[in-house]
Backbone bond lengths (Angstrom), bond angles and torsions (degrees), N, CA, C in turn:
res aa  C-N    CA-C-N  psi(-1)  N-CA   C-N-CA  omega(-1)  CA-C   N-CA-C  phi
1 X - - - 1.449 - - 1.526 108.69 -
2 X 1.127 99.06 135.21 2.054 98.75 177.98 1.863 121.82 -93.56
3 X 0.715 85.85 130.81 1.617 105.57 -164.96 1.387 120.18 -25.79
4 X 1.839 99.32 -24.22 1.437 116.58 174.04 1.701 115.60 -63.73
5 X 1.561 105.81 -31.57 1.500 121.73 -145.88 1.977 87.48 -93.73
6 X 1.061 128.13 -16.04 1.463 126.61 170.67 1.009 110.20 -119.32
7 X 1.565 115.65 140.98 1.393 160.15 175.59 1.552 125.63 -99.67
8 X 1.285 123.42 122.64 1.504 125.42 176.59 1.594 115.68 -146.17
9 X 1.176 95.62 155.02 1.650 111.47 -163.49 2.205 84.80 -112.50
10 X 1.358 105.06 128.35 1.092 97.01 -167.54 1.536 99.68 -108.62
11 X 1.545 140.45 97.86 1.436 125.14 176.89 1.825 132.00 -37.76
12 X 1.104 106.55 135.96 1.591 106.31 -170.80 1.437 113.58 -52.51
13 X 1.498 109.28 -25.26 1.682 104.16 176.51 1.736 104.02 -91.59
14 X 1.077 117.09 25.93 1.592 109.08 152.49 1.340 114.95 -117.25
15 X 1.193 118.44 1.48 1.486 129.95 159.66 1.731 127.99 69.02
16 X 1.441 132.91 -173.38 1.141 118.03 -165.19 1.289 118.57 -97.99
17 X 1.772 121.19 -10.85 1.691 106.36 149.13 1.511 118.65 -44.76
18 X 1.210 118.77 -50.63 1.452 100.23 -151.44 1.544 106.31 -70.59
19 X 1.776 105.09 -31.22 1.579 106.08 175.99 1.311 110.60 -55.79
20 X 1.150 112.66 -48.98 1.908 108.54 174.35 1.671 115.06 -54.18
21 X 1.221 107.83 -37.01 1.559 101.95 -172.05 1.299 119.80 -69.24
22 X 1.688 110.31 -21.61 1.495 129.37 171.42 1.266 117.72 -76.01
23 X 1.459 108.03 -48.09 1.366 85.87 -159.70 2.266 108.25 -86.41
24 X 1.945 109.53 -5.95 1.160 125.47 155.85 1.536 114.09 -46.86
25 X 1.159 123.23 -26.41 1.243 127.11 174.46 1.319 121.06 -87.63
26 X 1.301 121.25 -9.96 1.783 115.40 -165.81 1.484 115.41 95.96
27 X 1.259 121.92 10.59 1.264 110.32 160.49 1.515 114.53 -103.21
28 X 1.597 96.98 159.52 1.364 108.32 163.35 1.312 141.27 -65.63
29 X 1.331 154.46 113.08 1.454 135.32 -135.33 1.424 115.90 -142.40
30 X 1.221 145.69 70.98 1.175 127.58 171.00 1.726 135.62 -69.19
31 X 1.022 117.48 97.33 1.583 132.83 176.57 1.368 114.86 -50.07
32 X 1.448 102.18 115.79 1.770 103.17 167.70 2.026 109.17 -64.66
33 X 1.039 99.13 -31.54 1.880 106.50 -157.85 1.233 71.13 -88.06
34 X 1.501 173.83 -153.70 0.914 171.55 162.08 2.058 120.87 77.45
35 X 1.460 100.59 -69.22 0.829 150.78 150.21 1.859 131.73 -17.83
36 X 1.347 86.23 -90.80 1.756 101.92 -171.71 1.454 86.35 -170.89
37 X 0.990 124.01 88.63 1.865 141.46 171.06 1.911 89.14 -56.04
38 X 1.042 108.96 168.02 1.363 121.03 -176.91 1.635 120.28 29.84
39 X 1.355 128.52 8.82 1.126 107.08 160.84 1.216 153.08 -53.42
40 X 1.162 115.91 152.58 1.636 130.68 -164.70 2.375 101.50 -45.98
41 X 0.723 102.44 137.90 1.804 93.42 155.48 1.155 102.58 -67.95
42 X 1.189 139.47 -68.43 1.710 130.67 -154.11 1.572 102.12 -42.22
43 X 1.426 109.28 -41.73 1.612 117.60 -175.62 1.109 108.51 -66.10
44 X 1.697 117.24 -69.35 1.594 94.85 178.45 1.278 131.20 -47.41
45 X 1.454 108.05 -37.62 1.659 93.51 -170.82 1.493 98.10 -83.93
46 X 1.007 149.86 32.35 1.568 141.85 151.68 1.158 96.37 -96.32
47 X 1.062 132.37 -46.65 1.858 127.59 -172.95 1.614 97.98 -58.53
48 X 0.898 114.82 -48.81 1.771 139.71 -158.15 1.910 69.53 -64.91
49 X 1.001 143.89 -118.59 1.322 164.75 -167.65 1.329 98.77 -21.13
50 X 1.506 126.66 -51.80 1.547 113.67 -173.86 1.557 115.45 -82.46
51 X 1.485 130.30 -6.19 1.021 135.17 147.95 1.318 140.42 -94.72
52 X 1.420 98.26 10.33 1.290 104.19 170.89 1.588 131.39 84.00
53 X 1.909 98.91 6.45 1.484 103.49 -172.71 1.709 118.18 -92.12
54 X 0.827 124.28 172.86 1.551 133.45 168.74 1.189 111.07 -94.76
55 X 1.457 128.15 104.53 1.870 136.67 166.38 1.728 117.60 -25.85
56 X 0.920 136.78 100.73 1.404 105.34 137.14 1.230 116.89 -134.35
57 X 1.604 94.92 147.51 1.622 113.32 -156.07 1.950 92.24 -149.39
58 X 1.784 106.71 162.55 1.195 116.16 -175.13 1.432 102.21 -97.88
59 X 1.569 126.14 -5.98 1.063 134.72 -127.40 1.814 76.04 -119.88
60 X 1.429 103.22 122.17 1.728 121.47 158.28 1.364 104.66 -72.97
61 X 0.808 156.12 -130.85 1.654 150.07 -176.40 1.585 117.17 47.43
62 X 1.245 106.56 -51.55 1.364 129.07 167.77 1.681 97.16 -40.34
63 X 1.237 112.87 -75.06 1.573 128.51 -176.45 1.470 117.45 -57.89
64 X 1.323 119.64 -34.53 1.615 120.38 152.44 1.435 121.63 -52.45
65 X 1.680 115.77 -38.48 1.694 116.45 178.90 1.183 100.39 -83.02
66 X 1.220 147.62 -28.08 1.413 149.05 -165.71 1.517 102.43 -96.55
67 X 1.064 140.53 -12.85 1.728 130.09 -174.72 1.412 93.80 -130.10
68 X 1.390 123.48 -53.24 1.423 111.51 175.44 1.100 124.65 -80.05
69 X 1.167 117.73 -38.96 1.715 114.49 171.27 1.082 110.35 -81.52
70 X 1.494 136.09 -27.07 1.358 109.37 175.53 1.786 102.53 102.30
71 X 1.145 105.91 -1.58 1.904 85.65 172.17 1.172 132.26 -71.03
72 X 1.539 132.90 155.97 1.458 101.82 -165.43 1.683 103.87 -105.38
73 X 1.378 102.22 167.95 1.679 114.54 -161.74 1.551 94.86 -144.18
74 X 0.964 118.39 123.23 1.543 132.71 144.25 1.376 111.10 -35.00
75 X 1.622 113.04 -73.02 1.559 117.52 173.97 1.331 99.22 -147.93
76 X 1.197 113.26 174.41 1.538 132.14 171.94 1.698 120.34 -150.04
77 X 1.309 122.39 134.47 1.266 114.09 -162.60 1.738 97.12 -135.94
78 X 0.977 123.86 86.05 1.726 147.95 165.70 1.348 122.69 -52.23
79 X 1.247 110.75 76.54 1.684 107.52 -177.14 1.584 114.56 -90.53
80 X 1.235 109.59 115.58 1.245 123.30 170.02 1.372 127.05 -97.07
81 X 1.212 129.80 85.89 0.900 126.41 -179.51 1.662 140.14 -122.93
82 X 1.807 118.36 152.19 1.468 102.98 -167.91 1.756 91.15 -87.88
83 X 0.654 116.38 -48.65 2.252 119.61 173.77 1.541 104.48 -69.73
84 X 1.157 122.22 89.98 1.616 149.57 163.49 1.203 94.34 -63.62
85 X 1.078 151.81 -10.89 1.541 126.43 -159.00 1.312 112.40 -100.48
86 X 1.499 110.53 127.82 1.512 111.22 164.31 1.575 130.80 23.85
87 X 1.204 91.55 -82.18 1.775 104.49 -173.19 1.781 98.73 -74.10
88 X 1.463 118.63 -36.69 1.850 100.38 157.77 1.161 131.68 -47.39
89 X 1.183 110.78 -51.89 1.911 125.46 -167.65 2.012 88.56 -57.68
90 X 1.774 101.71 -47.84 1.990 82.98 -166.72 1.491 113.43 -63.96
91 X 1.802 112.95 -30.08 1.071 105.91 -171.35 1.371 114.20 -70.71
92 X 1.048 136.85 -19.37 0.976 129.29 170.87 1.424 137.33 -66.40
93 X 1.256 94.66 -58.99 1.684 128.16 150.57 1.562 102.89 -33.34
94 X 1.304 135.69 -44.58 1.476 135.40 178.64 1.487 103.96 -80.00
95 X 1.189 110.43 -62.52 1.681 105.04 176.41 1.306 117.37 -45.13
96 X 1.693 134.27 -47.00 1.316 117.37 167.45 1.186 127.46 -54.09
97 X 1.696 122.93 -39.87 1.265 131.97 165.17 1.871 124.27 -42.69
98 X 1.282 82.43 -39.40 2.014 89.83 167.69 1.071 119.18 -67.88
99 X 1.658 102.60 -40.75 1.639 106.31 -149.99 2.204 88.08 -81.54
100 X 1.607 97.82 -57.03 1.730 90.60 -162.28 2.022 103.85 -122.89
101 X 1.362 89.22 33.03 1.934 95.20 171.64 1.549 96.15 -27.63
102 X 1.525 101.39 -80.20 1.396 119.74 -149.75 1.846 102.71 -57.29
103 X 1.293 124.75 -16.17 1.627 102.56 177.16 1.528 81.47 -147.50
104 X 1.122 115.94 91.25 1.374 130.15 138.41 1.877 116.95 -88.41
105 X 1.030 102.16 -32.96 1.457 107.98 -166.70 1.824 101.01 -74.66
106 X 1.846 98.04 115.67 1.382 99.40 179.57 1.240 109.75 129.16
107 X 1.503 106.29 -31.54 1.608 114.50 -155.96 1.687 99.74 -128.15
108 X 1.429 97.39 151.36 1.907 112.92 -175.96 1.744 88.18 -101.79
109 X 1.373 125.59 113.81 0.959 142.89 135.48 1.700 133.71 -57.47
110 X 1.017 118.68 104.20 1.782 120.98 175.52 1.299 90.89 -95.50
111 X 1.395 110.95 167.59 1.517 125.98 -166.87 1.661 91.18 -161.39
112 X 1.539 115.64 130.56 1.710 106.07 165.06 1.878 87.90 -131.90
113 X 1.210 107.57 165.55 1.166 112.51 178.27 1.773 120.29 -52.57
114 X 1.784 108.93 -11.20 1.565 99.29 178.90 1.767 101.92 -122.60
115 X 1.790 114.36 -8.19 1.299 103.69 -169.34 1.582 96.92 -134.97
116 X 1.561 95.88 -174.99 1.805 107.13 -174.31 1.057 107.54 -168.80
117 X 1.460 116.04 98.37 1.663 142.69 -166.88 1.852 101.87 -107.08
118 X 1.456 97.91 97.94 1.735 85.98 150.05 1.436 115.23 -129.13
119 X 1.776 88.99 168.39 1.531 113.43 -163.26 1.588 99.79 -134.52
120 X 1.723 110.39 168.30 1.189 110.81 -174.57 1.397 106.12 -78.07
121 X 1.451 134.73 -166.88 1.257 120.31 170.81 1.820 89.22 -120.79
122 X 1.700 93.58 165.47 1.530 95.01 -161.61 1.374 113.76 -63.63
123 X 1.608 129.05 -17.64 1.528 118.11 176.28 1.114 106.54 -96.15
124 X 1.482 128.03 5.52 1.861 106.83 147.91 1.069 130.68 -111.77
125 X 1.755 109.64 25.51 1.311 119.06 152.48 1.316 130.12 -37.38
């Protein structure tokens, strides 16, 4: 898939490297810190869903409304990490992009600084 053809809503606690590193690449990017600073989750991830983007955020909570509650998500990409810093969040953020660019859409992505677990998301079970 080409970088043009995916869309992501990037959460404010993953901050403005990674938005730069995305949208330096050819993707499309909408910024919460940018955006609507302090918004609600329920909001982003409805924006995230009614436009069609893929989440990523540092923020677990996200993954409680999306598996336990049931909201729906295109994708979601969950970075957990013990190295917060800048140049972590991209590398990572790039390594998922290598590893599952092309089918993110559908699936909740976790990310830790040494692994990269995806799963379906619960409404395309």
């Amino acid at each position: 898939m080409k970088p043009s053809e995916l869309s992501f809503v990037v959460d404010e606690s993953t901050g403005r490297t990674v938005v730069d590193f995305l949208r330096d690449r050819g993707y499309r990017v909408l910024s919460i810190i940018e955006y609507d600073p302090g918004a609600k989750d329920a909001n982003i991830i409805q924006r995230a869903y009614d436009e069609h983007r893929i989440l990523i955020t540092n923020d677990k909570d996200f993954g409680e409304l999306i598996f336990r509650h049931k909201y729906p998500a295109i994708g979601f990409i969950l970075l957990r990490l013990k190295d917060e810093s800048p140049e972590n969040r991209v590398r990572v953020v790039d390594a998922v992009l290598e590893r599952w660019g092309a089918s993110l859409e559908g699936y909740a992505v976790t990310a830790t600084d040494s692994k990269i677990r995806r799963r379906s998301l619960p409404l395309n079970q």
